[in-house]
Phi, psi and omega in degrees: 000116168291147200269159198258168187239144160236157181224140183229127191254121195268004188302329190250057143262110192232358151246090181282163171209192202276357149310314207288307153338315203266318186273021154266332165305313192275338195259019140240019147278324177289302176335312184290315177301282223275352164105004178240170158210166202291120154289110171266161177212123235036052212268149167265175186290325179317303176291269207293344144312280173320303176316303180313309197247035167270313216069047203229029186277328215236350168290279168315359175041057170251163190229108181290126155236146166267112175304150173288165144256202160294139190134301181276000000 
C-alpha cells in the first residue's frame, strides 16, 4: 500500500515564532498517526531557522543549508 502524502504549503508565514513551529510538529505527529506524510513546502529562512534551533530539522524530515557569508 502506498503511503499518502500531506503538503503543507508554508509560503505565506511570514513572521514565525516558536508557536508556529510546535504547530507544524503536531500537523506531522497527526500526518504521521493517519499513516502519512507531511510535506512542508516553501519554507523561508525565518521557518526553517526556528525549525533548526528548535531541533526539529530531522522530525520535520527538513535539510538546512546555510550559505557561508561573505568572506569566509
Amino acid at each position: 500500500m502506498a503511503r499518502r502524502s500531506v503538503i503543507c504549503d508554508c509560503a505565506q508565514i511570514r513572521d514565525p515564532n516558536l508557536a508556529t513551529i510546535d504547530q507544524l510538529a503536531r500537523l506531522e505527529l497527526a500526518a504521521r498517526q493517519l499513516g502519512c506524510r507531511l510535506h512542508l513546502r516553501h519554507l523561508n529562512a525565518a521557518v526553517l531557522e526556528l525549525i533548526e534551533l528548535a531541533g526539529l530539522a530531522d522530525v520535520l524530515r527538513v535539510e538546512v543549508e546555510w550559505e557561508p557569508e561573505k568572506g569566509e
